[in-house]
Chimera marker file (.cmm) of the C-alpha trace (Angstrom):
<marker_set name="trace">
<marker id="1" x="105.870" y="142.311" z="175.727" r="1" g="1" b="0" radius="0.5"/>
<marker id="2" x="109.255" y="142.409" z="174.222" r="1" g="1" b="0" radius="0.5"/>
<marker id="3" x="109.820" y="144.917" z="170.847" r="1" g="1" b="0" radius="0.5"/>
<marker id="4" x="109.321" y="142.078" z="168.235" r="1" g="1" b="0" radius="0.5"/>
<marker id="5" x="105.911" y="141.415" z="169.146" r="1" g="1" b="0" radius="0.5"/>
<marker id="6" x="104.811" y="145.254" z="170.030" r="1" g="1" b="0" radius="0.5"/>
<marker id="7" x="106.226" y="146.201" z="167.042" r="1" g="1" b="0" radius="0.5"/>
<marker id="8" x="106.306" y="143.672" z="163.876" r="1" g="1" b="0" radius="0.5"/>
<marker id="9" x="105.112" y="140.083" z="165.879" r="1" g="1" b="0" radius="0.5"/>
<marker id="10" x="105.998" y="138.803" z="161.907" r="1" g="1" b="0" radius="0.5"/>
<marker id="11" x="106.814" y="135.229" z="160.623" r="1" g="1" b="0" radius="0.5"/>
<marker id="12" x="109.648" y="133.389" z="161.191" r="1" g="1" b="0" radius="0.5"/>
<marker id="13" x="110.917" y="134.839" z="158.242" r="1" g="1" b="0" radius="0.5"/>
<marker id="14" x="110.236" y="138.098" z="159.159" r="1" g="1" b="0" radius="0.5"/>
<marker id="15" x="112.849" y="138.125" z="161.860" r="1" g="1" b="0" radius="0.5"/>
<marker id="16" x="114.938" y="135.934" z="159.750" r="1" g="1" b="0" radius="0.5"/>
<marker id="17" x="117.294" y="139.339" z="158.817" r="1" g="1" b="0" radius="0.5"/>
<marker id="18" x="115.789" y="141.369" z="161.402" r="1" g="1" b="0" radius="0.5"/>
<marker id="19" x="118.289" y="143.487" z="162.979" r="1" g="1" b="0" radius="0.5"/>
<marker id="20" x="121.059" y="142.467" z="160.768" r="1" g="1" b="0" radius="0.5"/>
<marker id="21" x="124.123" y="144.773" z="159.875" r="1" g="1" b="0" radius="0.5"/>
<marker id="22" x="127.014" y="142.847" z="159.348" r="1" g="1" b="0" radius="0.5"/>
<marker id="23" x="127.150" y="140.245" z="156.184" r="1" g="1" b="0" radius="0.5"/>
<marker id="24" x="127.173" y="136.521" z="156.871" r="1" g="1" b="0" radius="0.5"/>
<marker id="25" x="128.742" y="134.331" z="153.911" r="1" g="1" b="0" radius="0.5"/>
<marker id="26" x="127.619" y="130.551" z="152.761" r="1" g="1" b="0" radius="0.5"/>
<marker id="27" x="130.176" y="129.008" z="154.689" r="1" g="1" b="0" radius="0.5"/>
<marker id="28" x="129.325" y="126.532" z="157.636" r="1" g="1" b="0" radius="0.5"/>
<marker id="29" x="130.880" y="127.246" z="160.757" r="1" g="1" b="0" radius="0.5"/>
<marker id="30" x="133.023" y="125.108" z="163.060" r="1" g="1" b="0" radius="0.5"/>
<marker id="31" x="129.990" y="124.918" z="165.778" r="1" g="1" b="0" radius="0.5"/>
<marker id="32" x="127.070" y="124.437" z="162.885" r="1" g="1" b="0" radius="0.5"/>
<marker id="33" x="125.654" y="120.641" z="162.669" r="1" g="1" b="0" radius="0.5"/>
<marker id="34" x="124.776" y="119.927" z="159.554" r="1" g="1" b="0" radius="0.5"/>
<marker id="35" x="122.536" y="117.090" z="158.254" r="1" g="1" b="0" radius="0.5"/>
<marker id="36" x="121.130" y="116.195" z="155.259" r="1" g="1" b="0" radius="0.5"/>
<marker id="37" x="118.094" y="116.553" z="153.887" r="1" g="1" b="0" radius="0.5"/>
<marker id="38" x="115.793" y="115.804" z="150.800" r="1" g="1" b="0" radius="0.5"/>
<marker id="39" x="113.298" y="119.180" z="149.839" r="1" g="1" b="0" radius="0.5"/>
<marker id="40" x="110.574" y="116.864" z="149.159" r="1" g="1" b="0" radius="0.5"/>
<marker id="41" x="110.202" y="116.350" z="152.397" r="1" g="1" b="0" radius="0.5"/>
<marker id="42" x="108.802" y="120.031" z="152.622" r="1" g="1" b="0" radius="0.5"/>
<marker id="43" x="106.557" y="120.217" z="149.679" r="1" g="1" b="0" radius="0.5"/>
<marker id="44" x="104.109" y="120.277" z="152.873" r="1" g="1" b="0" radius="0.5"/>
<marker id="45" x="105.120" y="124.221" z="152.708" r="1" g="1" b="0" radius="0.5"/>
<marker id="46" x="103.672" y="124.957" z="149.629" r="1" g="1" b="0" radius="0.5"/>
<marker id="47" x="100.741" y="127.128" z="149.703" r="1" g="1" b="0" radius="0.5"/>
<marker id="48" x="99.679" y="130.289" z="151.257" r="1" g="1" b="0" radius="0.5"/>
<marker id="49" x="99.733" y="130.736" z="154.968" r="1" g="1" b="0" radius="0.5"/>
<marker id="50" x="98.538" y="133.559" z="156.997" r="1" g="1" b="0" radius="0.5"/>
<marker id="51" x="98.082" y="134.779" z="160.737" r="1" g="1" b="0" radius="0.5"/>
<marker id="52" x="95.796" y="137.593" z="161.698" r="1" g="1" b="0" radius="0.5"/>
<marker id="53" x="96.958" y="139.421" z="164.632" r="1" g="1" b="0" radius="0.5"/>
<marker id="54" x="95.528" y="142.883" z="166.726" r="1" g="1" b="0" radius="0.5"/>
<marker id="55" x="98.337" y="144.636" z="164.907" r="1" g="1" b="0" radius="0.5"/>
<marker id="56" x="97.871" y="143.321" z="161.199" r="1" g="1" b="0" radius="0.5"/>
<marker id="57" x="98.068" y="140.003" z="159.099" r="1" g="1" b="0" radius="0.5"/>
<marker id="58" x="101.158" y="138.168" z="158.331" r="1" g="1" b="0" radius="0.5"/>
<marker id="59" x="100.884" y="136.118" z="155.153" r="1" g="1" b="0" radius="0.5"/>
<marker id="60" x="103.886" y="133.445" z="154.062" r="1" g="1" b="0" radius="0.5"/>
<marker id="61" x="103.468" y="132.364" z="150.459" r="1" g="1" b="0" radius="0.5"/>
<marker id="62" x="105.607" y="129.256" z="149.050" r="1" g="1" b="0" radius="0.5"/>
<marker id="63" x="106.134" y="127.580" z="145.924" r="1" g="1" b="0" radius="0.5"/>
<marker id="64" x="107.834" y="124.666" z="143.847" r="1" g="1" b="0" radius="0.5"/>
<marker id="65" x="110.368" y="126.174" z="141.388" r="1" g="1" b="0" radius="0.5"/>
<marker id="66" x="112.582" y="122.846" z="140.561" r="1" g="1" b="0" radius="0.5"/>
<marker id="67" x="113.105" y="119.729" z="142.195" r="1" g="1" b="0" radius="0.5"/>
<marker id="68" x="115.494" y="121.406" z="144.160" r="1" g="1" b="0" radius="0.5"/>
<marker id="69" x="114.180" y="124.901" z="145.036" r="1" g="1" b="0" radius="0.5"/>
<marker id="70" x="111.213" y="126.428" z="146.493" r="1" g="1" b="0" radius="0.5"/>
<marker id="71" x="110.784" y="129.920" z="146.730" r="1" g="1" b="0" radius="0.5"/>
<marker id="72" x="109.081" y="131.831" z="149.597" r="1" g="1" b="0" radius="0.5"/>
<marker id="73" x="107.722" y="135.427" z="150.094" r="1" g="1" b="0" radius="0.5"/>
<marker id="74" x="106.616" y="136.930" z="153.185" r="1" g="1" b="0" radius="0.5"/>
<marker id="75" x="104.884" y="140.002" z="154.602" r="1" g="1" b="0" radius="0.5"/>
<marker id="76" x="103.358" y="142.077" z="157.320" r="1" g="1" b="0" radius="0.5"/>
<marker id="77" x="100.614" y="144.457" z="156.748" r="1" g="1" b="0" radius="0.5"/>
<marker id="78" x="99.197" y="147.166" z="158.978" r="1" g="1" b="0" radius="0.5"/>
<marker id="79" x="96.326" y="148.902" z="157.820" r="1" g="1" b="0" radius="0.5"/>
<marker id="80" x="97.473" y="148.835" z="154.351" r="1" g="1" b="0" radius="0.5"/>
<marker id="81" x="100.602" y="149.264" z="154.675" r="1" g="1" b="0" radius="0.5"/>
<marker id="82" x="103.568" y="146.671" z="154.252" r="1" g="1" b="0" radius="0.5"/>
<marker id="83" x="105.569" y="147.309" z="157.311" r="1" g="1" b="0" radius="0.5"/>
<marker id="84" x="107.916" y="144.332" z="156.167" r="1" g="1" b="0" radius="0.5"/>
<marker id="85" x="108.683" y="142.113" z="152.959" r="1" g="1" b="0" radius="0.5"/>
<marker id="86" x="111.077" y="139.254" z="152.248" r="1" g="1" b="0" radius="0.5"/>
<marker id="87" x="111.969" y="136.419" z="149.770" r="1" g="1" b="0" radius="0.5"/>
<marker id="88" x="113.359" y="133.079" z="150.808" r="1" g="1" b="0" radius="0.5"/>
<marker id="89" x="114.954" y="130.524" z="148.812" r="1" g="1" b="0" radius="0.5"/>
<marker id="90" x="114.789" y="126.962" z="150.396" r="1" g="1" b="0" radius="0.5"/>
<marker id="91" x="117.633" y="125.060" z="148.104" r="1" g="1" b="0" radius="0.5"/>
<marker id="92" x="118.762" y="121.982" z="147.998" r="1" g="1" b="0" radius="0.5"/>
<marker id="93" x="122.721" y="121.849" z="147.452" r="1" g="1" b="0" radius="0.5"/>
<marker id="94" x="123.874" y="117.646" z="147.193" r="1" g="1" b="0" radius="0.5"/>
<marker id="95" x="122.776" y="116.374" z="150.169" r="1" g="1" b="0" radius="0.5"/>
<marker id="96" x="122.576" y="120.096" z="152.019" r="1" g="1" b="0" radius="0.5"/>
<marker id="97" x="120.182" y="122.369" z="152.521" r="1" g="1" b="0" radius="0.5"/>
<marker id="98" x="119.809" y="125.953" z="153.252" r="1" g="1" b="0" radius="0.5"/>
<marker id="99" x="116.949" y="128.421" z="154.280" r="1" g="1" b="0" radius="0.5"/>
<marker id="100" x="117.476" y="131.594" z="152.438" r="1" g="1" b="0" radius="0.5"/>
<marker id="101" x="115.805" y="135.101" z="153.296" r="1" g="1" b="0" radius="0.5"/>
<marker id="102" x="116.715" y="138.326" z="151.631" r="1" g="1" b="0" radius="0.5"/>
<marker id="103" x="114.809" y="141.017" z="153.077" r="1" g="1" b="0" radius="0.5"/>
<marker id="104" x="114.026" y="144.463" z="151.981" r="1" g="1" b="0" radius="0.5"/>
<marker id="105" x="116.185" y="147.467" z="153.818" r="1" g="1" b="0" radius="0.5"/>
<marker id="106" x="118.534" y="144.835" z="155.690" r="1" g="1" b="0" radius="0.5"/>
<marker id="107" x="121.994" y="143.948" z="155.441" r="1" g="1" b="0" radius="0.5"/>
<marker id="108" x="122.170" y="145.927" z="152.377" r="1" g="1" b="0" radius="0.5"/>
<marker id="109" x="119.591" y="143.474" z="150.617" r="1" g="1" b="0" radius="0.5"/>
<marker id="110" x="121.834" y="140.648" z="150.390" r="1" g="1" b="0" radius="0.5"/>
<marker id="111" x="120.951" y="137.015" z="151.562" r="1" g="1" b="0" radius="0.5"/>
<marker id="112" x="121.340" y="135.441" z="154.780" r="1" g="1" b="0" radius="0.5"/>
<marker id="113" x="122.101" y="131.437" z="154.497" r="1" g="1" b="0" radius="0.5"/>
<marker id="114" x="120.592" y="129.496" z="157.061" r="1" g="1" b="0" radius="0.5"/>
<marker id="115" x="121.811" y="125.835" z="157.333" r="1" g="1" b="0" radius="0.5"/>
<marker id="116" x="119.245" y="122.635" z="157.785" r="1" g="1" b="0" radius="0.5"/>
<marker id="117" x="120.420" y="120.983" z="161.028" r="1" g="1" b="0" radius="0.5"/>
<marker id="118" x="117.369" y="118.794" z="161.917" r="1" g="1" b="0" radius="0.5"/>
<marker id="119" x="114.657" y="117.366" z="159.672" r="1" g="1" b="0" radius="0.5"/>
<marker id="120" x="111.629" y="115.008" z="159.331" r="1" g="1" b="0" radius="0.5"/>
<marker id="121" x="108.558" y="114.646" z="157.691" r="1" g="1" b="0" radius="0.5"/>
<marker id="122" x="107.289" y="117.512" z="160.543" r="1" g="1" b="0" radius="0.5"/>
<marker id="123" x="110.010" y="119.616" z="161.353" r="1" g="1" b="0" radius="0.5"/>
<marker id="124" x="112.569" y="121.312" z="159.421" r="1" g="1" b="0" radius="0.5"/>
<marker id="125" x="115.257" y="123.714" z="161.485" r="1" g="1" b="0" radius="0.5"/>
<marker id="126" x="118.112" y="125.685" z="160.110" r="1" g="1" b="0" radius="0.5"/>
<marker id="127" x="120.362" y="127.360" z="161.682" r="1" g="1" b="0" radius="0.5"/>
<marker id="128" x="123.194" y="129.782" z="161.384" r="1" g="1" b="0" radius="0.5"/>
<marker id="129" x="125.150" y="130.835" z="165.018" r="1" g="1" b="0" radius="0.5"/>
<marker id="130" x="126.952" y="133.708" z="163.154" r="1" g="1" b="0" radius="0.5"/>
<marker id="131" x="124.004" y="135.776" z="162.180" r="1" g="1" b="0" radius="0.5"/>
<marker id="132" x="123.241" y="138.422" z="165.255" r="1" g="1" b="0" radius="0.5"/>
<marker id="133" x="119.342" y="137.627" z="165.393" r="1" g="1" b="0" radius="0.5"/>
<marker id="134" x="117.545" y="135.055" z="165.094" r="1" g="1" b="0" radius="0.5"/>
<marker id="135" x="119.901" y="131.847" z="165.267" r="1" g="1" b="0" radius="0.5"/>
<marker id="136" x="117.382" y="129.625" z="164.091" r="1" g="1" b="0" radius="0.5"/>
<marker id="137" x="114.625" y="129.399" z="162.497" r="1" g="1" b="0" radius="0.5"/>
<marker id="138" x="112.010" y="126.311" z="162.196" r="1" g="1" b="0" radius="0.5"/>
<marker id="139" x="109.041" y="125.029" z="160.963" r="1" g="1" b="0" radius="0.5"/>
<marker id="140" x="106.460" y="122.500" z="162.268" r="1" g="1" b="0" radius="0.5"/>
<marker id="141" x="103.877" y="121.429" z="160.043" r="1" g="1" b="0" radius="0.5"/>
<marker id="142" x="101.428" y="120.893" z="162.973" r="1" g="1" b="0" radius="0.5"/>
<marker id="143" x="98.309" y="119.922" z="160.505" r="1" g="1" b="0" radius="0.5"/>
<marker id="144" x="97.514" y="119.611" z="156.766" r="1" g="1" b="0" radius="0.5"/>
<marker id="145" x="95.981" y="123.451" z="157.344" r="1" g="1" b="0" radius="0.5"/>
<marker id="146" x="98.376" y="124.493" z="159.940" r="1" g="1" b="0" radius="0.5"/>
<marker id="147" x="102.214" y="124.938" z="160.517" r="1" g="1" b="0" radius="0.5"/>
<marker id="148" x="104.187" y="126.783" z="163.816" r="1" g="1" b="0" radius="0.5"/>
<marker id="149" x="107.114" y="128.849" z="162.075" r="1" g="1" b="0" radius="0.5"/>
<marker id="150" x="109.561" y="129.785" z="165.234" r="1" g="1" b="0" radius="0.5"/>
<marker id="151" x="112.427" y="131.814" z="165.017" r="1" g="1" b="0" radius="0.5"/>
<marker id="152" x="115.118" y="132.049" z="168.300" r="1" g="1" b="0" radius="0.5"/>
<marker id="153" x="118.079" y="132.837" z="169.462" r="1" g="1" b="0" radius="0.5"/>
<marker id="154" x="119.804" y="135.683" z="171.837" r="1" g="1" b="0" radius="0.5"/>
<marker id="155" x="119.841" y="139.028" z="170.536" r="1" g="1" b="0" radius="0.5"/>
<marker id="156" x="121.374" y="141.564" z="172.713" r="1" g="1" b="0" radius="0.5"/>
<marker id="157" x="121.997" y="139.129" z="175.217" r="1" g="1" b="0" radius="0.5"/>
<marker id="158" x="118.275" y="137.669" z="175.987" r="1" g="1" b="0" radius="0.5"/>
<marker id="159" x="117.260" y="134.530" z="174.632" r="1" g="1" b="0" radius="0.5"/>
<marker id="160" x="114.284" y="135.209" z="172.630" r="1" g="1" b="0" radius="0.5"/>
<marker id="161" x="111.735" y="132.671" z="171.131" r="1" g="1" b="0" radius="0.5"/>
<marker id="162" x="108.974" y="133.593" z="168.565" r="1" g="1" b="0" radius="0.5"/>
<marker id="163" x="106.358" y="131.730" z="167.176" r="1" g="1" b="0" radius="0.5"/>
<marker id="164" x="104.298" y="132.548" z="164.869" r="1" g="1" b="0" radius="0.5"/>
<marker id="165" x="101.159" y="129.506" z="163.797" r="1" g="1" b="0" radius="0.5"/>
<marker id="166" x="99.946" y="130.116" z="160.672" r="1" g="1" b="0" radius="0.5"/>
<marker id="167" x="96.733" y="128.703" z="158.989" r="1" g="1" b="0" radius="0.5"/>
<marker id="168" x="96.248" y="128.025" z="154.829" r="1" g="1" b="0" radius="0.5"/>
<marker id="169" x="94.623" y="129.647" z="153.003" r="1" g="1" b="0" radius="0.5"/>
<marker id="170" x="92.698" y="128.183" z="150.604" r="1" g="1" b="0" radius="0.5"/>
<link id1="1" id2="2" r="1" g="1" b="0" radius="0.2"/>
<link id1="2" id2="3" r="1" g="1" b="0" radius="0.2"/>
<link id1="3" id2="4" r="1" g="1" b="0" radius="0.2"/>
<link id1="4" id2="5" r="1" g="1" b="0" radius="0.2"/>
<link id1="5" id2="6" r="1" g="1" b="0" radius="0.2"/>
<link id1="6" id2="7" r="1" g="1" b="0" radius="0.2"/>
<link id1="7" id2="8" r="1" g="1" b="0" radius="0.2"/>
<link id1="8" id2="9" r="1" g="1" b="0" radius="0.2"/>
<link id1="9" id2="10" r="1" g="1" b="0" radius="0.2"/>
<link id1="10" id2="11" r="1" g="1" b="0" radius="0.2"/>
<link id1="11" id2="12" r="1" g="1" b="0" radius="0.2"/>
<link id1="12" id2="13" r="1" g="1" b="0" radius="0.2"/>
<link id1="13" id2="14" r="1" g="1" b="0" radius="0.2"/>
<link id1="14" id2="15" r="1" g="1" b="0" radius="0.2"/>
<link id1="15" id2="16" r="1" g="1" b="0" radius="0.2"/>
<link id1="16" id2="17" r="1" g="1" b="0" radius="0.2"/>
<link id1="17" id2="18" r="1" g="1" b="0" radius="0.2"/>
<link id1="18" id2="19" r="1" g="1" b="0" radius="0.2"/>
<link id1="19" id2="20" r="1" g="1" b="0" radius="0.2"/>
<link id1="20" id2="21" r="1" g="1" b="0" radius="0.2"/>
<link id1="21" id2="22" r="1" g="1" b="0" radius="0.2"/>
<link id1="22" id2="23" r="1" g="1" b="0" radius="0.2"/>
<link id1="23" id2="24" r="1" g="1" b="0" radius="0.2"/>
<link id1="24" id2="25" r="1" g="1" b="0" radius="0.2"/>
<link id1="25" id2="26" r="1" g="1" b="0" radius="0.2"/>
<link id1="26" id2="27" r="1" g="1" b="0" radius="0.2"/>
<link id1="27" id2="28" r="1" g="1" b="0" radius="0.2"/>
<link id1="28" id2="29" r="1" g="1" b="0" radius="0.2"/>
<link id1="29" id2="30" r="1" g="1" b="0" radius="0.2"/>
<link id1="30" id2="31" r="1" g="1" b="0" radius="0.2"/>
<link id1="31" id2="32" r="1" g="1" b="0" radius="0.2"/>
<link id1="32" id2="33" r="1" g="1" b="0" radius="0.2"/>
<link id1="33" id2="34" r="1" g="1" b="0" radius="0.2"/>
<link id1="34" id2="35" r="1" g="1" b="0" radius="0.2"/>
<link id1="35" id2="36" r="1" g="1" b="0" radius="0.2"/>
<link id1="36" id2="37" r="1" g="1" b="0" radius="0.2"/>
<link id1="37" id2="38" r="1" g="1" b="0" radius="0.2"/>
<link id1="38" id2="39" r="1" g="1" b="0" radius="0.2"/>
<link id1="39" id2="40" r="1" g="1" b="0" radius="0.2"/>
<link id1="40" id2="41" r="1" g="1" b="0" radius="0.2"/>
<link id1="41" id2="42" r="1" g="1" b="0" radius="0.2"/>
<link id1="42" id2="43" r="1" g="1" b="0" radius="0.2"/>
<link id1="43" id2="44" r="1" g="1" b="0" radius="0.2"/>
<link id1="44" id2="45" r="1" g="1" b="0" radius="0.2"/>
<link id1="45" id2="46" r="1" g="1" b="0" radius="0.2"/>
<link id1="46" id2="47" r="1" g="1" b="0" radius="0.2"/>
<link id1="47" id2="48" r="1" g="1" b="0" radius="0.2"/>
<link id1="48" id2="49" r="1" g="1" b="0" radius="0.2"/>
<link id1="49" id2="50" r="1" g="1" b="0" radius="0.2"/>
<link id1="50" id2="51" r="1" g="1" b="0" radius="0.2"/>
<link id1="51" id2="52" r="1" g="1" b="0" radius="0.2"/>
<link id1="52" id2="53" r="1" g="1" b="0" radius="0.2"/>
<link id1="53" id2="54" r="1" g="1" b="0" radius="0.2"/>
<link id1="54" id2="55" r="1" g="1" b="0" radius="0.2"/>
<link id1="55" id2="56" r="1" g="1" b="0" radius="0.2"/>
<link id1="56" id2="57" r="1" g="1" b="0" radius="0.2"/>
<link id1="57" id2="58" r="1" g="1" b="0" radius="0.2"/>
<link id1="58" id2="59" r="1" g="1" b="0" radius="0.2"/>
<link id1="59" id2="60" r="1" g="1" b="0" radius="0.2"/>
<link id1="60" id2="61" r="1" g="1" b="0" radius="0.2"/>
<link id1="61" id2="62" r="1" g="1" b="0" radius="0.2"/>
<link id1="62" id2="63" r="1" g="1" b="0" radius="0.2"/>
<link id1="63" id2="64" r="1" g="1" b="0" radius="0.2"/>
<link id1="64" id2="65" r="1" g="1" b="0" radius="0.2"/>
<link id1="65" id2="66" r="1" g="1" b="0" radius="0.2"/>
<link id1="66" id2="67" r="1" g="1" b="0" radius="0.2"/>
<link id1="67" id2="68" r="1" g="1" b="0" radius="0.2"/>
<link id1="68" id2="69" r="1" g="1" b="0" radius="0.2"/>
<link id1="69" id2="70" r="1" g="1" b="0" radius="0.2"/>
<link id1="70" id2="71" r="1" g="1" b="0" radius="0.2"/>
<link id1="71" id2="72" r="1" g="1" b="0" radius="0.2"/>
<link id1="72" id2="73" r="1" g="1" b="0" radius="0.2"/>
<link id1="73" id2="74" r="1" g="1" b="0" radius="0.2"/>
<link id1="74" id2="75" r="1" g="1" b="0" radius="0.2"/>
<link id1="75" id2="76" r="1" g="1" b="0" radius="0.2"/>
<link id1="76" id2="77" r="1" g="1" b="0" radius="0.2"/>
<link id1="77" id2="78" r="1" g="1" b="0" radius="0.2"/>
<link id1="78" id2="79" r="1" g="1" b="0" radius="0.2"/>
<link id1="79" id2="80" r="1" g="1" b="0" radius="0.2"/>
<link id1="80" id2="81" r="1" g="1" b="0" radius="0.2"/>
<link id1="81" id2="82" r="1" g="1" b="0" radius="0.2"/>
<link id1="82" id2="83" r="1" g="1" b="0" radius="0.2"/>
<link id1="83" id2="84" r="1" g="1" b="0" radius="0.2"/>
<link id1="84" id2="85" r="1" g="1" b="0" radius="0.2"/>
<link id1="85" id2="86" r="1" g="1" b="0" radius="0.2"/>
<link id1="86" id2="87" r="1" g="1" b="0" radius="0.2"/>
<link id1="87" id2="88" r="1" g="1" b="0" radius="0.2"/>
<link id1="88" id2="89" r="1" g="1" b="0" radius="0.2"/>
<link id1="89" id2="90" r="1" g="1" b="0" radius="0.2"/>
<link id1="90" id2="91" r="1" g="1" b="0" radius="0.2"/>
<link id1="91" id2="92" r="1" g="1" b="0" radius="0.2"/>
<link id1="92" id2="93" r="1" g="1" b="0" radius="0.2"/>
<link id1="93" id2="94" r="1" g="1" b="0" radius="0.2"/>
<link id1="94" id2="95" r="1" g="1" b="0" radius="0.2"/>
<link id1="95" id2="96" r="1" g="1" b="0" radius="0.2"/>
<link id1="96" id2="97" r="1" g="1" b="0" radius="0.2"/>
<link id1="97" id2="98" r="1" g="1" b="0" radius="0.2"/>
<link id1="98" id2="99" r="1" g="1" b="0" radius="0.2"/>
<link id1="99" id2="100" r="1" g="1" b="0" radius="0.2"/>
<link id1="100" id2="101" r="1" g="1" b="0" radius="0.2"/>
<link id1="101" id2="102" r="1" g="1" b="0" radius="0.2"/>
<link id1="102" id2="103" r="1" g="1" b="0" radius="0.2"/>
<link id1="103" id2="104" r="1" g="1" b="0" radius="0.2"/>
<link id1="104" id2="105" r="1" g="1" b="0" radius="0.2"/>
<link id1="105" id2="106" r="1" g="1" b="0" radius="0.2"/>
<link id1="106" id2="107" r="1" g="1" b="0" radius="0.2"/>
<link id1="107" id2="108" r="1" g="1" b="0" radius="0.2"/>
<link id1="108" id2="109" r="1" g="1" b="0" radius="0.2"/>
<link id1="109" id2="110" r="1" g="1" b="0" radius="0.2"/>
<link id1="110" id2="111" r="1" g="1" b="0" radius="0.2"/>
<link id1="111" id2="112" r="1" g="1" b="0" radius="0.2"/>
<link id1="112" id2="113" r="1" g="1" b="0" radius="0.2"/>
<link id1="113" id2="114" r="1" g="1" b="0" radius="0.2"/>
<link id1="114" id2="115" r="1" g="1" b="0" radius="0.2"/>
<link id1="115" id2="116" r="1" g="1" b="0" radius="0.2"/>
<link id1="116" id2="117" r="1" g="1" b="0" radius="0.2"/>
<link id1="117" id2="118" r="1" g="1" b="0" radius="0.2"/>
<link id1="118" id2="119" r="1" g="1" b="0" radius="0.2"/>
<link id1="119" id2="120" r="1" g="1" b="0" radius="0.2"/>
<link id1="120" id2="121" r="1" g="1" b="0" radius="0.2"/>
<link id1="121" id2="122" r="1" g="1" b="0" radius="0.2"/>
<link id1="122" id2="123" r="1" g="1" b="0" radius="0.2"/>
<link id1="123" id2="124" r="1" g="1" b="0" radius="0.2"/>
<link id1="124" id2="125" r="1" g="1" b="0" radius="0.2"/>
<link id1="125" id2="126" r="1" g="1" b="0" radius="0.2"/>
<link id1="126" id2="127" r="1" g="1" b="0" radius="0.2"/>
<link id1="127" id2="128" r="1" g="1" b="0" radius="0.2"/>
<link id1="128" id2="129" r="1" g="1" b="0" radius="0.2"/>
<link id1="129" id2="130" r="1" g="1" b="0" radius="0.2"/>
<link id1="130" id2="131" r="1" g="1" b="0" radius="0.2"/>
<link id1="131" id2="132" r="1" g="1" b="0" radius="0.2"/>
<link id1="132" id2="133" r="1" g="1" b="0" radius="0.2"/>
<link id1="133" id2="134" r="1" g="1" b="0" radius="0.2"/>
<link id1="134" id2="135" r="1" g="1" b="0" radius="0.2"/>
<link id1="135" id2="136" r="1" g="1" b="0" radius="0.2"/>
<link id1="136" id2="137" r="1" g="1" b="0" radius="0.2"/>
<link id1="137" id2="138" r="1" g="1" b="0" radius="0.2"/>
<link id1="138" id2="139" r="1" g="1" b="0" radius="0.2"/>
<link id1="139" id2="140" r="1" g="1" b="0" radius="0.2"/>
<link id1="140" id2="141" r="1" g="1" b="0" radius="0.2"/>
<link id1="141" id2="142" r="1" g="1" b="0" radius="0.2"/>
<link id1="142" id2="143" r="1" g="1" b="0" radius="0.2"/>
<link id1="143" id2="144" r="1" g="1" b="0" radius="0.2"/>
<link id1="144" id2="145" r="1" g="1" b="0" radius="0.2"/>
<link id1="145" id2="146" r="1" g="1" b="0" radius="0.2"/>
<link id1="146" id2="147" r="1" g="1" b="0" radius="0.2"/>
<link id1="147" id2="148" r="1" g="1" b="0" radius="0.2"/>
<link id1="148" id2="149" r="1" g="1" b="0" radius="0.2"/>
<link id1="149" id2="150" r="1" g="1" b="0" radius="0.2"/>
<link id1="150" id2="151" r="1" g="1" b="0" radius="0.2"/>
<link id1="151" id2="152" r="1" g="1" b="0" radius="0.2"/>
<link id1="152" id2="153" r="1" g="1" b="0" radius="0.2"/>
<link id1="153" id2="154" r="1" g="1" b="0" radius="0.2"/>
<link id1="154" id2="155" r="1" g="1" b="0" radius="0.2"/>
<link id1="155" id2="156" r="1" g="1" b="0" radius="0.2"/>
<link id1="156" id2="157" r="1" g="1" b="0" radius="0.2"/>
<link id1="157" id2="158" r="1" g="1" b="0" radius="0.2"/>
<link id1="158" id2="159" r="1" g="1" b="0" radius="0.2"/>
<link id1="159" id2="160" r="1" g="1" b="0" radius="0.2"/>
<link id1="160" id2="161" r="1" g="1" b="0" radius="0.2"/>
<link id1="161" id2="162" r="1" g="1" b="0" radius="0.2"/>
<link id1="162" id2="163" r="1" g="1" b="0" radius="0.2"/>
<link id1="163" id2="164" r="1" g="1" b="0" radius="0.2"/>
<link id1="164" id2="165" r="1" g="1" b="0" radius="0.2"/>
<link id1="165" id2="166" r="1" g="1" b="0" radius="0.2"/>
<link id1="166" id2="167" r="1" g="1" b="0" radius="0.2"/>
<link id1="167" id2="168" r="1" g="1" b="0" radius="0.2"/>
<link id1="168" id2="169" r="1" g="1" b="0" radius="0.2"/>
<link id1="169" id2="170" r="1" g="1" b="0" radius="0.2"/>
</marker_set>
């Protein structure tokens, strides 16, 4: 069992910032793909989601704020406690759009941009090579009540995958 899953096993946004000390800007890199996308195509998000684990729940809550952002929040709790917390923008910028988590105590609470590289009416995946863990993050709506969130990449020279499948809550 590797130290993300003995320690926080969170959503994918959880890991989004995890580990993160050095400040990543908005600008695409040479080796980033990017495609466009419409944000309609994820109004599947919306709702609450959750995962109960050995170790605590994980609950990912999204919402419609305009036609062209939804807003996210995420969270781990361990016997009461909120071991982690996050917010996420998903924005819609022309015909980009980015996957945005700021999350308490890292990288001095600023935002890290992910960039949408793949989408459908299933899958969105952004991405962002620069950022030191995870590289990219995804979502798979898998059923009206069910989604796999996934966040990869190498940190400290392993290639990790998580996933985390989350039910709604209703």
């Amino acid at each position: 069992m590797n130290r993300y899953t003995s320690i926080i096993p969170i959503i994918v946004c959880c890991l989004a910032a995890a580990a993160c000390n050095n400040a990543v800007n908005n600008k695409t890199t040479s080796n980033e793909k990017v495609v466009s996308g419409n944000i309609a195509n994820a109004a599947w998000l919306v709702g609450k989601w959750q995962k109960a684990i050995d170790s605590g729940v994980i609950t990912e809550t999204w919402s419609k704020k305009d036609d062209s952002t939804y807003t996210g929040t995420g969270y781990f709790i361990k016997g009461g406690d909120t071991l982690f917390s996050e917010n996420i923008v998903l924005e819609q910028k022309g015909t980009n759009m980015y996957y945005i988590p700021t999350v308490k105590g890292q990288n001095n609470d600023k935002p890290i941009p992910f960039t949408l590289t793949s989408m459908s009416d299933k899958v969105m995946v952004f991405e962002n090579p620069a950022h030191d863990f995870p590289q990219k993050i995804s979502y798979t709506r898998v059923g009206d009540d069910s989604l796999l969130a996934e966040v990869s990449g190498v940190d400290h020279g392993q290639v990790h995958t998580e996933p985390f499948a989350m039910a709604r809550v209703k």
